[in-house]
PDB file with one MODEL, atoms N, CA, C and O in Angstrom:
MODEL        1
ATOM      1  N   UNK A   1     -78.706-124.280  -4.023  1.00  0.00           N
ATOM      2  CA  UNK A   1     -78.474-125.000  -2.789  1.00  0.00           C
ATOM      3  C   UNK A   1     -78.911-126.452  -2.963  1.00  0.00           C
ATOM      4  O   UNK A   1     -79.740-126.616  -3.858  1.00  0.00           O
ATOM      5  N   UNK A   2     -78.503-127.601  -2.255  1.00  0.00           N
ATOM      6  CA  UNK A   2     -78.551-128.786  -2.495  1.00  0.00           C
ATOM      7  C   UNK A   2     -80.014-129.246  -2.191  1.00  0.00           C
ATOM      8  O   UNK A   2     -80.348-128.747  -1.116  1.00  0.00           O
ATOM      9  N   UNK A   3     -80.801-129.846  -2.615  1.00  0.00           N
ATOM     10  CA  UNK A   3     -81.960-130.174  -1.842  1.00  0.00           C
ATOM     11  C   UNK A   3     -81.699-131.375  -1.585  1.00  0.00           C
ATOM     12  O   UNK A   3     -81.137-132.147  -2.361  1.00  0.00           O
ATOM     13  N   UNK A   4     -82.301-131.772   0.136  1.00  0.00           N
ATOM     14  CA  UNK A   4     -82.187-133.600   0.474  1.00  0.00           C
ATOM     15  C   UNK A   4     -83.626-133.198   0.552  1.00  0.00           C
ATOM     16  O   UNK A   4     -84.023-133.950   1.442  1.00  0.00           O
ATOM     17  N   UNK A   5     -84.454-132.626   0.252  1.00  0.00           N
ATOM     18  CA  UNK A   5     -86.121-132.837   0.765  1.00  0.00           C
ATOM     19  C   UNK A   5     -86.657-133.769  -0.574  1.00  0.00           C
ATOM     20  O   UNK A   5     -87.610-133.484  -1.299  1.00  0.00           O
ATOM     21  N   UNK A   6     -85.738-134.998  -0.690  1.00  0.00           N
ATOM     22  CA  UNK A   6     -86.428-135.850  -1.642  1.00  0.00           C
ATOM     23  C   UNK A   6     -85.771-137.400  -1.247  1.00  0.00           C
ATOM     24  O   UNK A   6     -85.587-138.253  -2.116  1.00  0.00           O
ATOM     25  N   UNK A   7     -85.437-137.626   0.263  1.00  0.00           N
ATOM     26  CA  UNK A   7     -85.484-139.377   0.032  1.00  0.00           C
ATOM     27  C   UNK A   7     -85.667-140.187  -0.142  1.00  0.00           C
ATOM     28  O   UNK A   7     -86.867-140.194  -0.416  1.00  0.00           O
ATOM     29  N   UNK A   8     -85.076-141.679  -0.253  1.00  0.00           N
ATOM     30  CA  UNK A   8     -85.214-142.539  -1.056  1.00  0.00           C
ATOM     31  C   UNK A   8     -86.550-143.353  -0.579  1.00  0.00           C
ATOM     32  O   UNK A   8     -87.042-143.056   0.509  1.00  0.00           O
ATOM     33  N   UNK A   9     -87.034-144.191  -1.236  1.00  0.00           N
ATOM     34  CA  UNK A   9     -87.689-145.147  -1.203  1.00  0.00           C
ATOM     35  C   UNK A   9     -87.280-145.490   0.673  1.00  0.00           C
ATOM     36  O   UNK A   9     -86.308-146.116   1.095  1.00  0.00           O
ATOM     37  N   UNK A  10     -88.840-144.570   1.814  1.00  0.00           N
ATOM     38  CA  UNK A  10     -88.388-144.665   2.590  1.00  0.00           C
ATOM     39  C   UNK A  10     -87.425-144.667   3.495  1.00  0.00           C
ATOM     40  O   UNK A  10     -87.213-145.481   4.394  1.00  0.00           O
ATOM     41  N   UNK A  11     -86.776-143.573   3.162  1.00  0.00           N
ATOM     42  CA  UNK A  11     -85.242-143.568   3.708  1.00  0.00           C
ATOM     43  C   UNK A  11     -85.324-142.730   4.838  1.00  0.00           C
ATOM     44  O   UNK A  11     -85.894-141.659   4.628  1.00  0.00           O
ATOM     45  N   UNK A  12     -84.837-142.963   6.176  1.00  0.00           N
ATOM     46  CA  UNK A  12     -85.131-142.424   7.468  1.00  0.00           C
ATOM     47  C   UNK A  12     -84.403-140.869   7.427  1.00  0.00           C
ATOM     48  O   UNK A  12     -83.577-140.784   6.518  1.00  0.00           O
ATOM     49  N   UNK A  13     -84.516-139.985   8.011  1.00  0.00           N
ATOM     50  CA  UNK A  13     -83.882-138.669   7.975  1.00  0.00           C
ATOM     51  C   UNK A  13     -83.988-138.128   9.442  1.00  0.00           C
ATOM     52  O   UNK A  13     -84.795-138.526  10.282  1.00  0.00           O
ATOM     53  N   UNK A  14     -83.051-137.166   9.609  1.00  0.00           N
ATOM     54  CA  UNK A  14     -82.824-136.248  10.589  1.00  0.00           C
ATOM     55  C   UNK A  14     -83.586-134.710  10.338  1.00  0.00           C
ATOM     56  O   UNK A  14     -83.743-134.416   9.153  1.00  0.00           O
ATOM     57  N   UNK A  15     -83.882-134.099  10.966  1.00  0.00           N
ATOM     58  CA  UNK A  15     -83.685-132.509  10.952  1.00  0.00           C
ATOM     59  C   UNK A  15     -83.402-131.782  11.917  1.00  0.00           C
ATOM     60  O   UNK A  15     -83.835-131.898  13.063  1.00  0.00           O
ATOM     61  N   UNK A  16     -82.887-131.233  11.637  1.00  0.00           N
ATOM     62  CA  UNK A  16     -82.099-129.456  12.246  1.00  0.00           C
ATOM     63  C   UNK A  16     -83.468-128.519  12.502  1.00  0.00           C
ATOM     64  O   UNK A  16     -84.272-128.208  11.623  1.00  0.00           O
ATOM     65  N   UNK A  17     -83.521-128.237  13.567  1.00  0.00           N
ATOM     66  CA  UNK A  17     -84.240-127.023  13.315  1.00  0.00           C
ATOM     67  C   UNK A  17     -82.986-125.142  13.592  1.00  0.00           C
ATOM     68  O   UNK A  17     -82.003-124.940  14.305  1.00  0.00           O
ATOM     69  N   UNK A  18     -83.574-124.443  12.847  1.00  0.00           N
ATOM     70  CA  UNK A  18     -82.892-123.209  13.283  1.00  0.00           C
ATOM     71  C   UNK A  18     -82.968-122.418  14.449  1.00  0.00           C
ATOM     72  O   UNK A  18     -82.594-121.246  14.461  1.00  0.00           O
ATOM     73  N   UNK A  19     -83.525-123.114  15.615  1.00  0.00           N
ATOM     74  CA  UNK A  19     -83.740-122.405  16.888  1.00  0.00           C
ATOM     75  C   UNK A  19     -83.084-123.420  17.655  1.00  0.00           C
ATOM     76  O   UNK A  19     -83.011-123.274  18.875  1.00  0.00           O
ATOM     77  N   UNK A  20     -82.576-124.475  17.075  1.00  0.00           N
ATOM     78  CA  UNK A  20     -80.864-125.266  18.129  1.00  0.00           C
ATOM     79  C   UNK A  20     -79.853-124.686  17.879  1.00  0.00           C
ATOM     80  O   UNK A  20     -79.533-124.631  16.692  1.00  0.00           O
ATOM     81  N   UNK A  21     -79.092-124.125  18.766  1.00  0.00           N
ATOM     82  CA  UNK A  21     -77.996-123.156  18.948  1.00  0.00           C
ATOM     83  C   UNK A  21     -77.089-124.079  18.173  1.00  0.00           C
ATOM     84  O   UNK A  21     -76.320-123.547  17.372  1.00  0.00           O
ATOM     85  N   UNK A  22     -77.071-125.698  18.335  1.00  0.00           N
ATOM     86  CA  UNK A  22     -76.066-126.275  18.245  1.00  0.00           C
ATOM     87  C   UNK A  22     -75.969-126.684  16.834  1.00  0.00           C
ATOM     88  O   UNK A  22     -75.022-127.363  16.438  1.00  0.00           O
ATOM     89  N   UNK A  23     -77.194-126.177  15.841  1.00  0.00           N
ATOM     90  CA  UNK A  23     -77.634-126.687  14.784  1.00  0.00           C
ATOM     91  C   UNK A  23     -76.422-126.392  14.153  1.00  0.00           C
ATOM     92  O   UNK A  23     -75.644-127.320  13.930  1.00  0.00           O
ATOM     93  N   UNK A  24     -76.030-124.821  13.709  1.00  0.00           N
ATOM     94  CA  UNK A  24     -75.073-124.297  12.632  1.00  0.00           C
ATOM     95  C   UNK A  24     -73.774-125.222  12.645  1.00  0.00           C
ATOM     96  O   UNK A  24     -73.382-125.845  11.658  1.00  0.00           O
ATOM     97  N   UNK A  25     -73.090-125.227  14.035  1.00  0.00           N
ATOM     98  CA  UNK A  25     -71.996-126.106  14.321  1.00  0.00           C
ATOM     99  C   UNK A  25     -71.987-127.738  14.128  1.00  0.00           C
ATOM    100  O   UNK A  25     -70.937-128.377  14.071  1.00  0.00           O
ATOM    101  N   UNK A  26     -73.260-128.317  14.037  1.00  0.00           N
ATOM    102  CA  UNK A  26     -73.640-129.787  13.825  1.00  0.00           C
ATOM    103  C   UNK A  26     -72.989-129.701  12.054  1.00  0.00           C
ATOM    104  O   UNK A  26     -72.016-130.193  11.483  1.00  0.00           O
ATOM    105  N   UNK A  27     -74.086-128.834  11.657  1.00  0.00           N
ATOM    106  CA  UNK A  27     -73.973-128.911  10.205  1.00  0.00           C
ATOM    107  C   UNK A  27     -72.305-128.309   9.770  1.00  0.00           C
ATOM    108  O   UNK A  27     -71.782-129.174   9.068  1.00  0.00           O
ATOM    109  N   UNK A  28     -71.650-127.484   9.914  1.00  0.00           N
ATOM    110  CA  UNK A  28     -70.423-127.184   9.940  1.00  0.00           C
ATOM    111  C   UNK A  28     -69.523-128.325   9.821  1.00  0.00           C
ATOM    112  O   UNK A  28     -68.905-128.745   8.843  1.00  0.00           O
ATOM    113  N   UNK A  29     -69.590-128.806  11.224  1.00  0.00           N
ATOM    114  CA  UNK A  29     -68.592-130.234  11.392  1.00  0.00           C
ATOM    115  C   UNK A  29     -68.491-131.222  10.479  1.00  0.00           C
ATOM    116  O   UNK A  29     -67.441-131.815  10.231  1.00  0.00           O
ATOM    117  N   UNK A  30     -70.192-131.557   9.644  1.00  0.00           N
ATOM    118  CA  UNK A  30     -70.386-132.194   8.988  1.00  0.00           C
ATOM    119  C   UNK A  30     -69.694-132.446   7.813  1.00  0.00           C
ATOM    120  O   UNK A  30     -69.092-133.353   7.240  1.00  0.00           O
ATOM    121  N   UNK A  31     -70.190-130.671   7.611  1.00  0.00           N
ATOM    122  CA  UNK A  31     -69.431-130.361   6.189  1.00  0.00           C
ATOM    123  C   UNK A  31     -67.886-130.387   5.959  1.00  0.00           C
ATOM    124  O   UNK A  31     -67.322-130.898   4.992  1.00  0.00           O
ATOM    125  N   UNK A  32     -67.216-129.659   7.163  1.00  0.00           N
ATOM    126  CA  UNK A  32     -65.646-129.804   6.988  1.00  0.00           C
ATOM    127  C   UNK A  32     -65.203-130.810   6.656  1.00  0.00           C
ATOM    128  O   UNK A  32     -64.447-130.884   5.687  1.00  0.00           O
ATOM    129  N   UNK A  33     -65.738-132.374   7.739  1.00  0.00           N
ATOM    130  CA  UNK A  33     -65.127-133.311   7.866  1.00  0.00           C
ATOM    131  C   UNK A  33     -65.300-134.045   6.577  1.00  0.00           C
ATOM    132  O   UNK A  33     -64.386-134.785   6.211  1.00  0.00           O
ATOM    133  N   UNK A  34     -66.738-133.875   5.607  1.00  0.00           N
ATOM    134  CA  UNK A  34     -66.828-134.339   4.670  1.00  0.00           C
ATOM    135  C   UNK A  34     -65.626-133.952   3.308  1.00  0.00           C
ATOM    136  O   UNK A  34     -65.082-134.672   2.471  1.00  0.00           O
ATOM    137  N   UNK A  35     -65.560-132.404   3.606  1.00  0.00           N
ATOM    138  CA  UNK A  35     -64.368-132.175   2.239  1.00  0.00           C
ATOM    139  C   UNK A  35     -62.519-132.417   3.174  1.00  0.00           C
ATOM    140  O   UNK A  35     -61.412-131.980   2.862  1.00  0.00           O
ATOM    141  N   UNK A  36     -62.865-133.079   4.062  1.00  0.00           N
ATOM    142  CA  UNK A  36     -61.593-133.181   4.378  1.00  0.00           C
ATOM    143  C   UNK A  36     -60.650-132.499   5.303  1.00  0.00           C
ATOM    144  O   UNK A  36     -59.448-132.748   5.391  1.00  0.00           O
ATOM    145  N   UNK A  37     -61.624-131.206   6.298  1.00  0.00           N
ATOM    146  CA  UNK A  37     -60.839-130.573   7.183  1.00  0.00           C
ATOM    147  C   UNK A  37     -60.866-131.082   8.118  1.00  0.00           C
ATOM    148  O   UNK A  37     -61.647-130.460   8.838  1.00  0.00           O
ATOM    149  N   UNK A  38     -60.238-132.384   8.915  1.00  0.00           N
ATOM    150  CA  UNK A  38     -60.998-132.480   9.870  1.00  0.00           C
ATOM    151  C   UNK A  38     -60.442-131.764  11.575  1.00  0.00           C
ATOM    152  O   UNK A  38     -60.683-132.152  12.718  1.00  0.00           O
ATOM    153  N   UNK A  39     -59.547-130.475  11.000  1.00  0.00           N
ATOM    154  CA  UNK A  39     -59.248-129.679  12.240  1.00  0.00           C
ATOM    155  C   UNK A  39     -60.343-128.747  12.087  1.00  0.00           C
ATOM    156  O   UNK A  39     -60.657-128.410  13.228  1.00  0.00           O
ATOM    157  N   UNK A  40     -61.216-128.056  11.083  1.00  0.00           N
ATOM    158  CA  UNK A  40     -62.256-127.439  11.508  1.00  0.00           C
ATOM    159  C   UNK A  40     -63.083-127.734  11.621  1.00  0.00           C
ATOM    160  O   UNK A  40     -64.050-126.979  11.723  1.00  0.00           O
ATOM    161  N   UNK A  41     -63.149-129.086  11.666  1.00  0.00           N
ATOM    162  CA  UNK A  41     -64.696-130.467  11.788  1.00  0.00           C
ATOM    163  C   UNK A  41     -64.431-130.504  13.273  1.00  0.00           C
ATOM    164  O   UNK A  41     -65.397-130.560  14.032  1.00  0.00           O
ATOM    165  N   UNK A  42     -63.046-130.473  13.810  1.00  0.00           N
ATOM    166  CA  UNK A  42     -62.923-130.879  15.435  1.00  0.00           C
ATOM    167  C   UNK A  42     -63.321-129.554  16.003  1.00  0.00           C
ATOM    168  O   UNK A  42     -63.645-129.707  17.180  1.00  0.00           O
ATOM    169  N   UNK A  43     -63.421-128.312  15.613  1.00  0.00           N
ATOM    170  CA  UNK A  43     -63.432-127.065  15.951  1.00  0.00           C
ATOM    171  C   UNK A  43     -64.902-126.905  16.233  1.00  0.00           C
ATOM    172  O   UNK A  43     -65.238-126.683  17.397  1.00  0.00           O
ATOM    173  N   UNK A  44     -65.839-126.996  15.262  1.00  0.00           N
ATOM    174  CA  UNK A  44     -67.357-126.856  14.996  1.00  0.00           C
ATOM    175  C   UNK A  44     -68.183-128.008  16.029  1.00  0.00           C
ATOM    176  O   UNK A  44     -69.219-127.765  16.647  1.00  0.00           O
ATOM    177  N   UNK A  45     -67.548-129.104  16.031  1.00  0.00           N
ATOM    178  CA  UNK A  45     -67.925-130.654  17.039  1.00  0.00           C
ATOM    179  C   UNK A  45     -67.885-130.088  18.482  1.00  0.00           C
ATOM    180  O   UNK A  45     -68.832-130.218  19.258  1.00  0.00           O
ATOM    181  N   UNK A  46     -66.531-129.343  18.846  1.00  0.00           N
ATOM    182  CA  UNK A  46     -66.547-129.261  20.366  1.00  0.00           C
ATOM    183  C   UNK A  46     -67.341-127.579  20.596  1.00  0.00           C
ATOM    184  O   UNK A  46     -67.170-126.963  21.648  1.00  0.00           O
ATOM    185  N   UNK A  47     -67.944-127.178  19.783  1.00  0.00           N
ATOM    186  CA  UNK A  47     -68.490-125.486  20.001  1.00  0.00           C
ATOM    187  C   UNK A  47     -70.198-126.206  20.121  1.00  0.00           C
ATOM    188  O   UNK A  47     -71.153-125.786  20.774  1.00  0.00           O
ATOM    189  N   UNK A  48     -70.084-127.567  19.112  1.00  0.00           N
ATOM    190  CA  UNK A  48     -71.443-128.117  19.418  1.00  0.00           C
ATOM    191  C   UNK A  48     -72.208-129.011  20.501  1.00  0.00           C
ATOM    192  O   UNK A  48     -73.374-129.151  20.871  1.00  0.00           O
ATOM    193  N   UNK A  49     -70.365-129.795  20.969  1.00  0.00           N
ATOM    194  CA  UNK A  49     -70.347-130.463  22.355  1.00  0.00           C
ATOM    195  C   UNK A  49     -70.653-129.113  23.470  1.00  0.00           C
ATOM    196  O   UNK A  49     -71.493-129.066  24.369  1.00  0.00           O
ATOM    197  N   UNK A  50     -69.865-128.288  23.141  1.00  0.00           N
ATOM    198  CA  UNK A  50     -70.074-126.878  24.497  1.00  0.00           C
ATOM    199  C   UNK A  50     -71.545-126.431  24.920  1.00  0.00           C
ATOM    200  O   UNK A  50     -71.957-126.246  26.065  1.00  0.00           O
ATOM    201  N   UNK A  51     -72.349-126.282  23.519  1.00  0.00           N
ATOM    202  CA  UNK A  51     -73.574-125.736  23.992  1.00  0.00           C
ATOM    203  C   UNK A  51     -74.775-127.331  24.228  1.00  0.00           C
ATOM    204  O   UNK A  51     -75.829-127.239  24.857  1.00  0.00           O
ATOM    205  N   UNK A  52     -74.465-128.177  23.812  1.00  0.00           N
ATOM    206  CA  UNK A  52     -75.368-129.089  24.276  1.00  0.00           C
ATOM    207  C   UNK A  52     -75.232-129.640  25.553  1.00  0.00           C
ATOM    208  O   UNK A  52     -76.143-130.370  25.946  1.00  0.00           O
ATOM    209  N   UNK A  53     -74.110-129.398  26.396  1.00  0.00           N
ATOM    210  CA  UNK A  53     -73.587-129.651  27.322  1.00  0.00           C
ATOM    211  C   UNK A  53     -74.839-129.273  28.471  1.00  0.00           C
ATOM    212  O   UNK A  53     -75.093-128.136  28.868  1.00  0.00           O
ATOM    213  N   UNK A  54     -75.576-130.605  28.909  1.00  0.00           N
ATOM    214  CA  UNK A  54     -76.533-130.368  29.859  1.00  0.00           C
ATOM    215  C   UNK A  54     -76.419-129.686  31.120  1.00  0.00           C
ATOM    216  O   UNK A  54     -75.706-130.267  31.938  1.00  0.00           O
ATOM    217  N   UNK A  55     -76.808-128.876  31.393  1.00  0.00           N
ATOM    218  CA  UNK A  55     -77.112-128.523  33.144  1.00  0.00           C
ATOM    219  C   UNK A  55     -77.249-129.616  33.659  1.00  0.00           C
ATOM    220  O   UNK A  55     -76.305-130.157  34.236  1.00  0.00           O
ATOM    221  N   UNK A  56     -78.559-130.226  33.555  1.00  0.00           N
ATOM    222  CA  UNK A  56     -79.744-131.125  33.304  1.00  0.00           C
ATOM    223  C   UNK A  56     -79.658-132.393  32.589  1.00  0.00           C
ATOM    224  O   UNK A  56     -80.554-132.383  31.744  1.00  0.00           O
ATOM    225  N   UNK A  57     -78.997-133.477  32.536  1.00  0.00           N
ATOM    226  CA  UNK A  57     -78.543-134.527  31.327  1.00  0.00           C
ATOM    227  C   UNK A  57     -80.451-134.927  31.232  1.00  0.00           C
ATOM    228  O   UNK A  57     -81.186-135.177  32.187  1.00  0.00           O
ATOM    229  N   UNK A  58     -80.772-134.872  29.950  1.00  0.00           N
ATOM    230  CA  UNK A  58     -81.968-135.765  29.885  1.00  0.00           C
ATOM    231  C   UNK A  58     -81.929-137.209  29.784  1.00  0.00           C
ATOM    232  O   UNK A  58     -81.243-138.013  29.153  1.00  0.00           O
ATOM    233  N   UNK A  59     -83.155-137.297  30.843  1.00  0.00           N
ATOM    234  CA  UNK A  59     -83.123-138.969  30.845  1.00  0.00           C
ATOM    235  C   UNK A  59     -83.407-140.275  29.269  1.00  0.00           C
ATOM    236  O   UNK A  59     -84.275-140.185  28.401  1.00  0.00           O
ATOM    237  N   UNK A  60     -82.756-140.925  29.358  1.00  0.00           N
ATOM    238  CA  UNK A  60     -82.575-141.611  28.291  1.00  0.00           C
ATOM    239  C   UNK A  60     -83.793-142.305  28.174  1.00  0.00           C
ATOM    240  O   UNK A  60     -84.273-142.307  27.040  1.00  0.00           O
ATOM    241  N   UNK A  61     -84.304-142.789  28.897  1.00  0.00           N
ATOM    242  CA  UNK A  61     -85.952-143.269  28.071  1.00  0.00           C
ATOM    243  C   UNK A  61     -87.168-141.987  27.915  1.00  0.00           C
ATOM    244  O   UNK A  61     -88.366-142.257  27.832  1.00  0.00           O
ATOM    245  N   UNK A  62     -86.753-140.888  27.897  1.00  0.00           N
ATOM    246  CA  UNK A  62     -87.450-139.374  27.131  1.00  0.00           C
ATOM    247  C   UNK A  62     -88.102-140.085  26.359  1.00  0.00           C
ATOM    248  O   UNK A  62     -87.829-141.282  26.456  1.00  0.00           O
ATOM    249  N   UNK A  63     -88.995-139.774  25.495  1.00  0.00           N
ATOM    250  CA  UNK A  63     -89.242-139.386  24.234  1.00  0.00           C
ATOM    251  C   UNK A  63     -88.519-139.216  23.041  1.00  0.00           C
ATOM    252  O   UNK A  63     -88.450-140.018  22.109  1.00  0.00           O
ATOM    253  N   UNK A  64     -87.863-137.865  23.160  1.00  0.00           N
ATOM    254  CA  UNK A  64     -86.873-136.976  22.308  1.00  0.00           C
ATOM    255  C   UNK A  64     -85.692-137.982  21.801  1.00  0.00           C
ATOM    256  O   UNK A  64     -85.202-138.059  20.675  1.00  0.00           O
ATOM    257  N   UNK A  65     -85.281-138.983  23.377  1.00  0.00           N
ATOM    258  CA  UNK A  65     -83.882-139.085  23.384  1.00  0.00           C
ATOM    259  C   UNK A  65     -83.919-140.878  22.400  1.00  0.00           C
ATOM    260  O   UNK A  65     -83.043-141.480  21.780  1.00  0.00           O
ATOM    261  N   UNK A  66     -85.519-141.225  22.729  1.00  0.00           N
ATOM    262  CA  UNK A  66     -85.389-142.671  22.794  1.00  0.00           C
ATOM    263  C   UNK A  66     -85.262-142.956  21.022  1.00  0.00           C
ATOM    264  O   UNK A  66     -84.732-143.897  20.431  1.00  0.00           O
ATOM    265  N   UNK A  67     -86.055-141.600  20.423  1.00  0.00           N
ATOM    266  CA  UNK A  67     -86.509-141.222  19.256  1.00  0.00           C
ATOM    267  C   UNK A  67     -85.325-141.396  18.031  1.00  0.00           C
ATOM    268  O   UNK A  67     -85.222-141.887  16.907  1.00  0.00           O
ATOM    269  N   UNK A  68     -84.498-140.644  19.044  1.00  0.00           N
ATOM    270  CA  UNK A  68     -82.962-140.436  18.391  1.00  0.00           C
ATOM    271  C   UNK A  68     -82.466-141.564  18.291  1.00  0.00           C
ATOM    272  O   UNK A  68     -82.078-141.886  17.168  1.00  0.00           O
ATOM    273  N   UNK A  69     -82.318-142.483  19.350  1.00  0.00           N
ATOM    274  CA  UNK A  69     -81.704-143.433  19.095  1.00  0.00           C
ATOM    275  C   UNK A  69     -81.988-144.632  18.150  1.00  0.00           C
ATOM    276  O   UNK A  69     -81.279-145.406  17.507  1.00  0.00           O
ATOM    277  N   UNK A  70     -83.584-144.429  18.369  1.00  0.00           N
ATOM    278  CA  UNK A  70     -84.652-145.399  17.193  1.00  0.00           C
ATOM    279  C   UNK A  70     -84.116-145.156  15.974  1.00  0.00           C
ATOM    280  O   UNK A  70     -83.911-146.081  15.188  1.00  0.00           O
ATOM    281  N   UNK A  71     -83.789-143.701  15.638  1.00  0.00           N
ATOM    282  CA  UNK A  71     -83.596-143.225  13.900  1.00  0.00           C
ATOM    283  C   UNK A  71     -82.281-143.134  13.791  1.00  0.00           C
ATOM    284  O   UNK A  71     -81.974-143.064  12.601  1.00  0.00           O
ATOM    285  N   UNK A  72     -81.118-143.094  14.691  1.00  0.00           N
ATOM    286  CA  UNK A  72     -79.851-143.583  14.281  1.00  0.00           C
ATOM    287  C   UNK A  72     -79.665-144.730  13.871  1.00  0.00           C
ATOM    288  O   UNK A  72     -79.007-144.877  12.840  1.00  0.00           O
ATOM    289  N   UNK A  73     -80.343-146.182  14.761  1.00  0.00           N
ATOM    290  CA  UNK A  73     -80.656-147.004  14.184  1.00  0.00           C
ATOM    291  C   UNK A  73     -81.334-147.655  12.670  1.00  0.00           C
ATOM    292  O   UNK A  73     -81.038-148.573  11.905  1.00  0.00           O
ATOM    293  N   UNK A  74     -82.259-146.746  12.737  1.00  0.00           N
ATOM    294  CA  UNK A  74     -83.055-146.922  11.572  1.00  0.00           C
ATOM    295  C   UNK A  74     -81.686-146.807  10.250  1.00  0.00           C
ATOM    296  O   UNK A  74     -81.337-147.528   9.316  1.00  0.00           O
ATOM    297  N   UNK A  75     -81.345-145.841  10.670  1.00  0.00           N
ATOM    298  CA  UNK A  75     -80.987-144.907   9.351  1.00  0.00           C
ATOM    299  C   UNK A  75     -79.564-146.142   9.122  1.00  0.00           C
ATOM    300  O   UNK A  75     -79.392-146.446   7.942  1.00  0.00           O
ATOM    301  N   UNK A  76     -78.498-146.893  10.249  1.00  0.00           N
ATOM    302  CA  UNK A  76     -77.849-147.560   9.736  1.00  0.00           C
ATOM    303  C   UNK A  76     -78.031-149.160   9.254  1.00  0.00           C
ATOM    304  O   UNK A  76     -77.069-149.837   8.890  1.00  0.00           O
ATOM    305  N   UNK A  77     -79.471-149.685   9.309  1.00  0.00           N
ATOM    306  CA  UNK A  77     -80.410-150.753   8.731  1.00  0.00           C
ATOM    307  C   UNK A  77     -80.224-150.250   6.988  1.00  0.00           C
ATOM    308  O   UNK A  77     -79.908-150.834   5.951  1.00  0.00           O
ATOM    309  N   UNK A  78     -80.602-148.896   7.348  1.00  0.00           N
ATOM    310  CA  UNK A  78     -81.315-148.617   5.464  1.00  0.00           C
ATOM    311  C   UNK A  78     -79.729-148.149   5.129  1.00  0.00           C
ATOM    312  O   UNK A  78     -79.462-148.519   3.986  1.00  0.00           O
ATOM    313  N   UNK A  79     -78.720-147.532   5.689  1.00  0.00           N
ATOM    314  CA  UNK A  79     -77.567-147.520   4.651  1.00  0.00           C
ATOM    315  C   UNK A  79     -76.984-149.084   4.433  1.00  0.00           C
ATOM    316  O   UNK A  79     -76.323-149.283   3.413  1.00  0.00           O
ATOM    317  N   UNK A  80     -77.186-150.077   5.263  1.00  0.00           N
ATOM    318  CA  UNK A  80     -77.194-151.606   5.335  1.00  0.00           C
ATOM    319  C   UNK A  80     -77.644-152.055   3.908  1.00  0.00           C
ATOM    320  O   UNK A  80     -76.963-152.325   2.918  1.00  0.00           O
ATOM    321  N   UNK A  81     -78.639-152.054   4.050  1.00  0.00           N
ATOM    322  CA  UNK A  81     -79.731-152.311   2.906  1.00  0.00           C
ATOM    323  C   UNK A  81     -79.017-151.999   1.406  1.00  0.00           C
ATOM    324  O   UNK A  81     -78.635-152.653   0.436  1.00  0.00           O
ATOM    325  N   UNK A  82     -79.095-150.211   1.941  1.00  0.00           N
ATOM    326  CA  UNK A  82     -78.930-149.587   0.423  1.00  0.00           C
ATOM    327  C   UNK A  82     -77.802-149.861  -0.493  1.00  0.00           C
ATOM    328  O   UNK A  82     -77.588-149.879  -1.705  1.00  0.00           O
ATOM    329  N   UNK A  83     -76.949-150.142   1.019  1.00  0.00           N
ATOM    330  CA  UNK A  83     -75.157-150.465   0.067  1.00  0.00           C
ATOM    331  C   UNK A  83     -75.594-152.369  -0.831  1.00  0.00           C
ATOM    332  O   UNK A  83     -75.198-152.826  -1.904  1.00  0.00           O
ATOM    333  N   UNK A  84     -76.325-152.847   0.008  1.00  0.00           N
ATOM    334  CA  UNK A  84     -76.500-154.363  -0.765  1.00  0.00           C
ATOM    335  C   UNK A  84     -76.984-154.094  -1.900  1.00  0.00           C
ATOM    336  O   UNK A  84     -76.537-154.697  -2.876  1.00  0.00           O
ATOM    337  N   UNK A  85     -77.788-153.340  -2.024  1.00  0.00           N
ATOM    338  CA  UNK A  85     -78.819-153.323  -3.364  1.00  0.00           C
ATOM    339  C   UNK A  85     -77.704-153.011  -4.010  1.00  0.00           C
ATOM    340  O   UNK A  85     -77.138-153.812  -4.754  1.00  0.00           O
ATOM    341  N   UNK A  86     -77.352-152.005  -3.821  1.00  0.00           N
ATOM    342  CA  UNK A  86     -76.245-151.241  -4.940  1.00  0.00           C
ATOM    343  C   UNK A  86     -75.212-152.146  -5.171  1.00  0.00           C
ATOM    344  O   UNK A  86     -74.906-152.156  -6.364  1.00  0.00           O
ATOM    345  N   UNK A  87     -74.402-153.093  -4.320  1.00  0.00           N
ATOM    346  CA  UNK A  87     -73.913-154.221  -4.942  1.00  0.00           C
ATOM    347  C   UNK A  87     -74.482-155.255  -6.090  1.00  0.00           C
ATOM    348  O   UNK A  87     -74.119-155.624  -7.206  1.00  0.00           O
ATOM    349  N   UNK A  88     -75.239-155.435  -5.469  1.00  0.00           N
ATOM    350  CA  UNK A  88     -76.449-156.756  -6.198  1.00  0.00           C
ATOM    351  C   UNK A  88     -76.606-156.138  -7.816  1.00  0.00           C
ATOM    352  O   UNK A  88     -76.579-156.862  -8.811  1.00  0.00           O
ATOM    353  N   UNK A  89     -76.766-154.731  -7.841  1.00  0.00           N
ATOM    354  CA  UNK A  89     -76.757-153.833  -9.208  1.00  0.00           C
ATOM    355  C   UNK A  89     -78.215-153.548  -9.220  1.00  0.00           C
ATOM    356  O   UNK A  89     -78.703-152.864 -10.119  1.00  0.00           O
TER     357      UNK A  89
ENDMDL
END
């Protein structure tokens, strides 16, 4: 199995835990869309849109939510970064 439990020089990350319903289908979508299905990437996306689908929308300055948005951020700074270096050689 692939291991990512080794990023780069500070490199921001996500995790899944296995008690989010929506986890299997996150990771699914991921994967399809990456080798190219992207009708069973749209399939796995809206089974993952279905169950995250709030009763309850959480409020956006949460914790949880503000967190997320901090490390989406983060994470497109350091693919920023990483693609320069890798130009530069």
């Amino acid at each position: 199995m692939f291991d990512a439990s080794n990023p780069r020089d500070n490199e921001p990350f996500f995790t899944l835990l296995g008690r989010d319903p929506a986890a299997p289908h996150i990771i699914r979508a991921w994967a399809y869309k990456r080798c190219g299905q992207d009708g069973l990437a749209q399939i796995e996306a809206s089974k993952a849109n279905a169950i995250t689908e709030p009763v309850f929308a959480q409020n956006s300055g949460e914790e949880q939510i503000r967190s997320a948005f901090t490390l989406a951020d983060e994470m497109e700074t350091y693919r920023r970064n990483y693609n320069r270096r890798q130009r530069a050689g």
